[in-house]
C-alpha positions as CSV (number, residue, x, y, z in Angstrom):
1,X,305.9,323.2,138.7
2,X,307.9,320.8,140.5
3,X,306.5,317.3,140.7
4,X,307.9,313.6,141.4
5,X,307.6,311.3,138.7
6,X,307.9,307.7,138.2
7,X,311.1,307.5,135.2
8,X,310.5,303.7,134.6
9,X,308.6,300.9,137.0
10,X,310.9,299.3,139.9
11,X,312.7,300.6,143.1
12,X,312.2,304.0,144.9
13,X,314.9,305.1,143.1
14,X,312.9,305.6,140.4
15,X,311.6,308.7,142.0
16,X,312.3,312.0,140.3
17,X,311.5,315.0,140.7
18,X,311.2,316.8,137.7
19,X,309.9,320.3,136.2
20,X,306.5,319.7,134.7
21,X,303.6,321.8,133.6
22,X,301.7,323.1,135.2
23,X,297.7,321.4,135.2
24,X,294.4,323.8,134.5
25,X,291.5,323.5,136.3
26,X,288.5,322.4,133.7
27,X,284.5,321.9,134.3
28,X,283.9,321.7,137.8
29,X,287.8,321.1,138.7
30,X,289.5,323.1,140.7
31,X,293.0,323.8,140.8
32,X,294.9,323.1,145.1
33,X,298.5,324.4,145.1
34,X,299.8,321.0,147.4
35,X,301.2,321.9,151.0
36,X,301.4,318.2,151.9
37,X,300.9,315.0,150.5
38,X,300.4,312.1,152.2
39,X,302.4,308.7,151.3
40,X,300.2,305.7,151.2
41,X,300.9,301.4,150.7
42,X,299.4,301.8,147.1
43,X,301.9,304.6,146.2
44,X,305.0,301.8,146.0
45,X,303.2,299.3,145.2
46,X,301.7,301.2,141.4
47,X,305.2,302.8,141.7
48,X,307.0,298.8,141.6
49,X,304.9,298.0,138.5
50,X,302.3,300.3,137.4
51,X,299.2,298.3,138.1
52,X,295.6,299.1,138.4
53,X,296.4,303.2,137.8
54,X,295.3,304.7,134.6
55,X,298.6,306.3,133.8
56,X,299.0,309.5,132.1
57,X,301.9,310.2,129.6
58,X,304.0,311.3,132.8
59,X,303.5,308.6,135.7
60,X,303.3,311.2,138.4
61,X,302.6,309.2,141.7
62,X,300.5,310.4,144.9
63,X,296.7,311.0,145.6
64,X,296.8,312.4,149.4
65,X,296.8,315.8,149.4
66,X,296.2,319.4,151.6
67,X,296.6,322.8,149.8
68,X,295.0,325.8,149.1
69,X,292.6,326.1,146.0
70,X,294.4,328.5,143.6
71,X,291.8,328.7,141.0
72,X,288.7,327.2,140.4
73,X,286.9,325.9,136.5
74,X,283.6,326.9,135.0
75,X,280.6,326.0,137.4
76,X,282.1,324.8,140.5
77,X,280.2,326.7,143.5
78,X,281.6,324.8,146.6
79,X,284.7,326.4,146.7
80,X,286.5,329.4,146.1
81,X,290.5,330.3,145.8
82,X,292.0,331.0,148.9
83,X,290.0,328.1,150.5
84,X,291.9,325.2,152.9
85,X,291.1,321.7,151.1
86,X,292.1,318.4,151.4
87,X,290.7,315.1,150.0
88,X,291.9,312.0,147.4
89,X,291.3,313.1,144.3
90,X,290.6,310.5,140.9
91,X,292.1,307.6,142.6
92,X,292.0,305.0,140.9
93,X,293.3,307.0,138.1
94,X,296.1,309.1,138.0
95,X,296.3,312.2,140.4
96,X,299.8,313.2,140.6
97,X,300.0,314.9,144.5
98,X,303.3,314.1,144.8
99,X,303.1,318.0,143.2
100,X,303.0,321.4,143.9
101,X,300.1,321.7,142.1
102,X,297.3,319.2,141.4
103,X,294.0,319.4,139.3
104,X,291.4,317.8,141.2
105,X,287.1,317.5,140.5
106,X,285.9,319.7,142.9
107,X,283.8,317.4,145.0
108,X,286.9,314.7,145.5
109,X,287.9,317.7,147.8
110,X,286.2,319.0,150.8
111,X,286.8,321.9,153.6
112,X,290.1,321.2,155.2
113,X,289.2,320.1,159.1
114,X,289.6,323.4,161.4
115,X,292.5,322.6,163.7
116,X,294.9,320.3,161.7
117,X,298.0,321.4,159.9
118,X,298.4,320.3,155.9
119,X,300.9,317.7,157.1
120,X,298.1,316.5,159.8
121,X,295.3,316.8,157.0
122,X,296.9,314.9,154.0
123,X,297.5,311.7,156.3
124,X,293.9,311.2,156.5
125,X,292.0,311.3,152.9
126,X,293.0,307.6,151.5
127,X,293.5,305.8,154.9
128,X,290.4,307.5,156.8
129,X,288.5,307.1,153.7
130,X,289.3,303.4,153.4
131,X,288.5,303.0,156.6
132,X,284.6,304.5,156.6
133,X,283.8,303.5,153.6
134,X,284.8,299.5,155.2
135,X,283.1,300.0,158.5
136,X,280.5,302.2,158.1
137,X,279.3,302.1,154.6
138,X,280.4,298.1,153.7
139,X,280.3,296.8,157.0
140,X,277.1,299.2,159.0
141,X,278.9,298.7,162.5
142,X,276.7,299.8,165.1
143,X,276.5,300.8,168.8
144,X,277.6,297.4,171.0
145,X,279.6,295.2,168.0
146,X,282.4,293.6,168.2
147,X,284.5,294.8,166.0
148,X,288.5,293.5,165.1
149,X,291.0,295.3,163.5
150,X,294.2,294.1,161.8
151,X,296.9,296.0,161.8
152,X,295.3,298.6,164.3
153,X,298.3,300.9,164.9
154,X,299.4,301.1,160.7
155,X,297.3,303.7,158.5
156,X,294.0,302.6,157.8
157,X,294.4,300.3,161.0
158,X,294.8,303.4,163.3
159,X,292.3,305.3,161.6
160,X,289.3,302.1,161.7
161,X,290.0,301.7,165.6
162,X,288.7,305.1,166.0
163,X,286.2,305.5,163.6
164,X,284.7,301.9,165.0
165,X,285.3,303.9,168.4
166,X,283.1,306.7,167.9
167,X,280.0,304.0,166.0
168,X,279.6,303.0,169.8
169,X,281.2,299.7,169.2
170,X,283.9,297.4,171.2
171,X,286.7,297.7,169.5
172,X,289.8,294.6,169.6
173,X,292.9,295.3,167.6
174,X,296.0,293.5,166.9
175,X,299.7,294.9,166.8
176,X,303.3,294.2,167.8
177,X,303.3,294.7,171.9
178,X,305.8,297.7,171.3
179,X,302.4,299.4,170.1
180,X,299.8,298.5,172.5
181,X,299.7,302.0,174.6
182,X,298.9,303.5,170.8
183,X,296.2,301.4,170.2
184,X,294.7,302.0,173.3
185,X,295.0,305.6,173.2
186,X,293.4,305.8,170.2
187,X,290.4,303.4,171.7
188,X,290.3,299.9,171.3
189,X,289.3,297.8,174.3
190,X,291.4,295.1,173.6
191,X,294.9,295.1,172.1
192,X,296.5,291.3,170.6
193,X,300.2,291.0,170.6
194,X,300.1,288.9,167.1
195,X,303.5,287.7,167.2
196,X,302.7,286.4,170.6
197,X,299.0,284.5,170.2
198,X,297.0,283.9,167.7
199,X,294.1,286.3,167.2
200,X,291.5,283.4,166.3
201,X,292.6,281.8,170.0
202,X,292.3,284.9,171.7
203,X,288.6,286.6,170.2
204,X,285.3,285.0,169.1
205,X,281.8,286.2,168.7
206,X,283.0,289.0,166.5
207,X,280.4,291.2,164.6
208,X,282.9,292.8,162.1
209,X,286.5,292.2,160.9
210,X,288.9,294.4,159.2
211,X,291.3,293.2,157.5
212,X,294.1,295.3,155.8
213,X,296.7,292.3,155.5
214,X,294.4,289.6,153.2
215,X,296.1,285.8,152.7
216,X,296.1,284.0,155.6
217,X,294.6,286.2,158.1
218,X,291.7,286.5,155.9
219,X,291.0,283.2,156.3
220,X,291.6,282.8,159.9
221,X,289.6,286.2,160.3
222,X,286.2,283.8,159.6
223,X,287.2,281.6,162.4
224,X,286.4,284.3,165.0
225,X,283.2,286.0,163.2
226,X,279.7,285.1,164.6
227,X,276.4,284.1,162.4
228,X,275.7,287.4,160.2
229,X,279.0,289.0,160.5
230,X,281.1,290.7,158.0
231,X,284.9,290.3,157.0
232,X,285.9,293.4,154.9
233,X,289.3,293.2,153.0
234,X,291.0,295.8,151.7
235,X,294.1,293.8,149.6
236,X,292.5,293.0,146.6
237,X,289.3,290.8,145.7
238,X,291.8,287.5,145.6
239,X,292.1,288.1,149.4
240,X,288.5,287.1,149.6
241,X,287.8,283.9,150.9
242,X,284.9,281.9,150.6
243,X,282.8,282.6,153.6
244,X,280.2,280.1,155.4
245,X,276.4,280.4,155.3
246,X,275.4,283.3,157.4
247,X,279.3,285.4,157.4
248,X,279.4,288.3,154.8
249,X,283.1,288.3,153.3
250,X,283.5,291.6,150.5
251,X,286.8,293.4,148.9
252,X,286.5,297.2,149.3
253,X,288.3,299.8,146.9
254,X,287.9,303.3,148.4
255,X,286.7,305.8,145.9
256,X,287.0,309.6,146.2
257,X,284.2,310.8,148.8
258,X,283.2,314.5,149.3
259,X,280.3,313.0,152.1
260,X,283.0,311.4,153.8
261,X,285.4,313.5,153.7
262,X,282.5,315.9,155.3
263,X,281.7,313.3,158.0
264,X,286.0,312.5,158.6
265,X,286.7,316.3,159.2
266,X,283.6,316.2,161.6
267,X,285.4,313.5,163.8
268,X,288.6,315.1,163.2
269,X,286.8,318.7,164.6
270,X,284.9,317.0,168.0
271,X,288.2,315.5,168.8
272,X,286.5,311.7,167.8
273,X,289.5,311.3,165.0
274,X,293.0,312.5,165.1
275,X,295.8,311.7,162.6
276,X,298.7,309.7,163.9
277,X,302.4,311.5,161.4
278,X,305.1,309.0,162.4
279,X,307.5,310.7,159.6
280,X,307.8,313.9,157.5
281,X,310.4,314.6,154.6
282,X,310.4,317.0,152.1
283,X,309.0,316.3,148.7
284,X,312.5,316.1,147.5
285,X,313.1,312.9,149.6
286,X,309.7,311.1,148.2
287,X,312.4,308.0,147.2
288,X,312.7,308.2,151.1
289,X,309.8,308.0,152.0
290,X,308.8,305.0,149.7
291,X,311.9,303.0,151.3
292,X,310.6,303.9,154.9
293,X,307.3,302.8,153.7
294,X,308.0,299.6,152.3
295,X,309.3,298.1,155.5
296,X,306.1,297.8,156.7
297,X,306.9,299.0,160.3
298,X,305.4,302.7,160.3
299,X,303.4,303.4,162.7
300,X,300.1,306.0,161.9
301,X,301.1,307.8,158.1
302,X,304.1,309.4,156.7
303,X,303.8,312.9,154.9
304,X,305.6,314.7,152.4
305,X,306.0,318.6,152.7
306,X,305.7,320.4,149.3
307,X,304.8,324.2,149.7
């Protein structure tokens, strides 16, 4: 099968795609022939030096993926071949859905949502996963909180506003003013030009912060949360700062999810959550993609096209 691979730790161009064999579903794995795989911050970043992965004997990049299920191991009863899946499978260890096929346990997976494309599906699983598991598992938001999100128009960022959205809660997000009819599209109440004011001047009394962007604006983020409220990072767990007496402050890794998954297609399929593709390329141009990524200006996710 083809795949992209990483030949040596560095620059997109380190890219390749290759022939490789072909993976065999195992105990409760089943095996998803990739239509599209979504490209994610984490994909260049493990790509530039290999950390945190577990790395198989061919660094094969990628955990975002849509597909079909083309076969299925002994004792999985979820799913059958012919079935529409997407989902994040194994992160943090190696996955490989920069692939046409990937071997995936079969609960990392879930029903693909009715109504979305494989390009629309594999931009949600890592970001919209992230995104739950900060606000609704980490953080509890619930009906009438404040809540502030960084980077509200990026991937997770565009994904939290609406997920905060449908909680019930009042939603503030920050992004360049080129991207302010976005964010309010997809919900927020308030939209901060960043470059223009600083959030911590602008918004106070807030119940829960999100924050994809850790080092400084962790810290600031503090400045605006009231007594009992929660600043969730997603960076790494040196992003953390030390927070006062009555403000929660916790790093969140998102994990594979078959629950959430459930619950993300259910927004996606009552029209509460909808994927925002700013780019598509073929699997061929993954190099590409990385390069687009890395500028840090995309709007929404960008998606690679395999089958």
């Amino acid at each position: 099968m083809r795949a992209v691979v990483v030949e040596q730790w560095g620059g997109p161009e380190n890219l390749v795609e290759r022939e490789v064999e072909r993976p065999e579903p195992g105990l409760n794995e089943v095996l998803v022939r990739v239509h599209a795989a979504g490209v994610n911050p984490v994909d260049w970043k493990t790509r530039a030096g290999g950390a945190l992965i577990e790395w198989g004997s061919v660094p094969a990049v990628g955990w975002d993926v849509s597909g079909t299920v083309e076969a299925v191991g002994p004792g999985v009863g979820i799913f059958r071949p012919g079935d529409e899946v997407f989902g994040m499978p194994l992160f943090p260890r190696q996955a490989g859905g920069y692939a046409e096929y990937v071997v995936a346990p079969a609960r990392h997976l879930a029903p693909k949502p009715a109504g979305l494309t494989h390009v629309e599906a594999a931009a949600l699983p890592l970001a919209a996963l992230t995104a739950w598991q900060a606000l609704v598992d980490a953080a509890d938001v619930r009906p009438g909180e404040r809540v502030l999100v960084h980077a509200a128009a990026g991937g997770v960022g565009h994904f939290a506003v609406q997920i905060a959205k449908a909680r019930g809660a009042y939603v503030i997000g920050t992004a360049s003013a080129g991207k302010h009819d976005l964010v309010r599209q997809l919900g927020a109440d308030e939209v901060i030009d960043y470059r223009a004011v600083r959030f911590e001047d602008a918004v106070t009394d807030v119940d829960v912060v999100l924050d994809g962007l850790g080092g400084e604006t962790a810290e600031r983020s503090l400045k605006v949360l009231r007594s009992g409220g929660r600043l969730i990072t997603l960076p790494g767990p040196d992003d953390v700062p030390a927070a006062p007496d009555g403000v929660r402050a916790v790093w969140v890794l998102v994990e594979p999810d078959h629950l959430g998954l459930r619950e993300i297609a259910a927004l996606v399929e009552r029209g509460a959550l909808k994927p925002v593709v700013e780019t598509v390329l073929p699997l061929a141009e993954a190099a590409k993609a990385h390069e687009i990524g890395e500028r840090g200006r995309t709007t929404g996710k960008i998606v690679l096209t395999v089958a």
